[in-house]
C-alpha positions in Angstrom: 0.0 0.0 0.0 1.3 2.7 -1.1 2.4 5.7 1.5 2.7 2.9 4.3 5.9 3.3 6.7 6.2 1.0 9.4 8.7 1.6 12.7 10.2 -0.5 15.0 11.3 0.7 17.9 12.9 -1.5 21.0 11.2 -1.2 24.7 13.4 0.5 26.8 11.9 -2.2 29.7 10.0 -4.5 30.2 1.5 -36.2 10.6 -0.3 -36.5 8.5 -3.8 -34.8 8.1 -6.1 -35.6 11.1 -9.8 -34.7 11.5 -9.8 -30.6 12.8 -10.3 -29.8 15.9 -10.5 -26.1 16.0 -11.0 -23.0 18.5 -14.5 -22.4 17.0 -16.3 -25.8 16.6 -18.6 -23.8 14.0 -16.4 -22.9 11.8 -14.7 -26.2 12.1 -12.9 -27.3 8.8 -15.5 -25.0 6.5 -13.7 -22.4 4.5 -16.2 -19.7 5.1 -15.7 -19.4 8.5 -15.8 -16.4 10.4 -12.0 -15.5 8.7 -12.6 -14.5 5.6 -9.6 -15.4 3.3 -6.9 -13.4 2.0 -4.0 -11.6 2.9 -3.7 -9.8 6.5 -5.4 -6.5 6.0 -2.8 -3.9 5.7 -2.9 -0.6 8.3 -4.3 2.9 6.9 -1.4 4.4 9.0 2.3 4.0 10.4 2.5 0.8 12.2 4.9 -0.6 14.3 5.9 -4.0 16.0 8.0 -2.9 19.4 10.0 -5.7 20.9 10.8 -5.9 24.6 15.0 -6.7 23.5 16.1 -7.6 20.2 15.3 -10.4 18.2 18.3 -13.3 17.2 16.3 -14.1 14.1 15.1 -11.4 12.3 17.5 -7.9 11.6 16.1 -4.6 12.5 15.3 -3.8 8.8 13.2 -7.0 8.7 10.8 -6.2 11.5 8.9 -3.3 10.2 8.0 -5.2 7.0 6.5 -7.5 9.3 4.7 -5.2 10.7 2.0 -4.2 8.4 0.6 -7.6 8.2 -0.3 -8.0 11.9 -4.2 -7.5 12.8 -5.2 -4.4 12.9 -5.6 -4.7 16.4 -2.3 -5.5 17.4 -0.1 -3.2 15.4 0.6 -0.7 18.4 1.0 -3.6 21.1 4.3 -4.2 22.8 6.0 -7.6 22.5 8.2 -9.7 24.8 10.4 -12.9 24.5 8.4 -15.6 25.6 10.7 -18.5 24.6 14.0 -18.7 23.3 15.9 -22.0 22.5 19.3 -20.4 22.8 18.1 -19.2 26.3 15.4 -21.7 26.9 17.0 -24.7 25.4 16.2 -26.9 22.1 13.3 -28.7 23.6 9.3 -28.5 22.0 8.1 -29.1 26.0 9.7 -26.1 27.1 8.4 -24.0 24.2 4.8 -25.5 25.4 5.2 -24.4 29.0 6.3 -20.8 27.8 3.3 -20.3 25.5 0.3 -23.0 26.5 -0.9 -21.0 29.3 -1.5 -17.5 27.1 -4.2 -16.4 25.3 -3.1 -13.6 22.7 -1.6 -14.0 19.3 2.1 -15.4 19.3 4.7 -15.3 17.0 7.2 -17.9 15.9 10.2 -16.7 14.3 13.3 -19.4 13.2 16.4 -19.4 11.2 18.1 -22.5 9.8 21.6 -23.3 9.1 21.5 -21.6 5.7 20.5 -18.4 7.6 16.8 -18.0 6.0 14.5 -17.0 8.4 11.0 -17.6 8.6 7.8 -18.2 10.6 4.6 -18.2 11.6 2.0 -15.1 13.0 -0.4 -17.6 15.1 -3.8 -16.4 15.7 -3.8 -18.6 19.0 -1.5 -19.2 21.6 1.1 -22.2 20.8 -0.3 -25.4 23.1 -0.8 -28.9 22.8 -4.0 -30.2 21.3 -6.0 -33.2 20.2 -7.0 -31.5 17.0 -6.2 -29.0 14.9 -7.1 -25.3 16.4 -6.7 -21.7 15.5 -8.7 -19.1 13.1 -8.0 -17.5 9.9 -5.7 -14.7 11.0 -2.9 -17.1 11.2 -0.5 -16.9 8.4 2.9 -17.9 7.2 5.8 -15.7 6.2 9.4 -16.3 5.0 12.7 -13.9 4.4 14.1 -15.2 1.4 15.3 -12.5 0.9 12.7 -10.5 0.4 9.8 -10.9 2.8 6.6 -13.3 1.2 3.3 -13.9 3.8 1.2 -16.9 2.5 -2.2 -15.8 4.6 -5.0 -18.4 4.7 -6.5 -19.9 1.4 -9.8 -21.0 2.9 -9.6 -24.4 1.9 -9.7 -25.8 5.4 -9.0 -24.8 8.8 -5.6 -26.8 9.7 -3.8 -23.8 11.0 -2.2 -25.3 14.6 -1.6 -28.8 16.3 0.9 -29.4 18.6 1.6 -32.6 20.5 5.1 -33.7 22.6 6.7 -35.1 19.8 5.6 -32.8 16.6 3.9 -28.7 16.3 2.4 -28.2 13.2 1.2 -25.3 11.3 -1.1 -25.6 7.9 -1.9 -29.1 6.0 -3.7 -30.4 3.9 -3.1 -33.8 1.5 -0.8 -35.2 4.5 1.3 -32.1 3.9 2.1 -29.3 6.4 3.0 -25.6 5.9 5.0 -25.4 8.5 6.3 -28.1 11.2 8.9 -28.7 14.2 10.2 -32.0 16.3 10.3 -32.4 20.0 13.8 -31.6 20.1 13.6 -28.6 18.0 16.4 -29.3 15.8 14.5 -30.7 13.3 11.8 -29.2 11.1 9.9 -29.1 7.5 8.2 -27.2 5.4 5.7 -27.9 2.5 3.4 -26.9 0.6 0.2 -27.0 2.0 -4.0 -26.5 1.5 -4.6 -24.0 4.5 -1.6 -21.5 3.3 -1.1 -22.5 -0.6 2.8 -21.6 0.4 5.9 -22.0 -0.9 8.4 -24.2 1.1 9.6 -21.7 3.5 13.1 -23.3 3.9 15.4 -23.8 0.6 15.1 -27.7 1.9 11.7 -29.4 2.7 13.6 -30.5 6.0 15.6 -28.5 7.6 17.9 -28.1 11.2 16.9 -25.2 13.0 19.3 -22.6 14.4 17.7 -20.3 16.4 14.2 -20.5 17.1 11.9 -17.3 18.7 8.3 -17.2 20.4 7.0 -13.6 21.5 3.9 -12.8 22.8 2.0 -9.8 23.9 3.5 -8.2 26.8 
């Protein structure tokens, strides 16, 4: 959108395709739920993503074009580090107990060995489940180099499952957008119904670097 400036500025303080399960059993697996399709809406003014400390995976010039893809809602909200593997250590049970007992929108962020970051905005808070979960807002998004953000197709509603040994995001044809091991070294991406994305890695499987969740503060 043309005239749109985004800022960042830093706080000073602070498996294959299962049967949905999802956040709104009405809209369960229909694509005309209450998320229409289509890109992220973009912001009719400046916009900014403020991060409590910096981020290991994405630069400083990378964060504002991030930015304008956010909800509406959330572009002025300040977000902190919720999990960090290099912090945190590698392990998907930690990054469960860091993010399962929130509510808001999170946001994944990794970066593999070739150095291409990438990731998820999550409409829902990262948690184990039984089912898939999660509503329309969720997208993907990749660095590579430039930024790309693969929103929702409406085909189905696959957009999160997590369980101890596997976190997926997007699927579809036994294919998922976007997935991670239990040891978080591990991870894949596909193309998949719920996003109709590109691989977000420059290999299907991947080993994961560094690996971000922040939430809203």
């Amino acid at each position: 959108m043309k005239g749109l400036r985004a800022r960042y500025h830093l706080l000073e303080h602070l498996d294959e395709e299962l049967s949905p399960v999802c956040a709104e059993p009405e809209d369960e697996g229909q694509p005309g739920g209450r998320d229409a399709p289509g890109a992220p809406a973009a912001l009719e003014g400046p916009c900014q993503l403020q991060l409590s400390e910096p981020s290991s995976v994405l630069q400083n010039k990378e964060i504002p074009e991030l930015a304008p893809h956010l909800p509406r809602r959330l572009s002025h909200e300040p977000w902190r580090l919720l999990y960090c593997a290099a912090r945190d250590g590698f392990s998907l049970a930690t990054l469960y107990r860091s993010t399962s007992r929130r509510s808001a929108p999170q946001l994944l962020l990794l970066r593999d060995m070739e150095a291409r970051a990438f990731g998820a905005f999550c409409a829902a808070a990262i948690r184990p489940s039984t089912g898939f979960y999660g509503t329309g807002e969720t997208f993907l998004f990749s660095f590579c180099p430039e930024l790309k953000v693969f929103p929702w197709t409406g085909s189905n509603s696959f957009f999160l499952k997590g369980d101890k040994e596997l976190l997926m995001i997007g699927g579809g044809s036994g294919k998922s957008g976007l997935w991670l091991d239990g040891d978080l070294y591990h991870g894949g991406s596909h193309r998949c119904e719920t996003f109709g994305n590109e691989p977000l890695s420059r290999r299907e499987e991947f080993c994961i670097q560094a690996l971000e969740v922040w939430g809203l503060a």
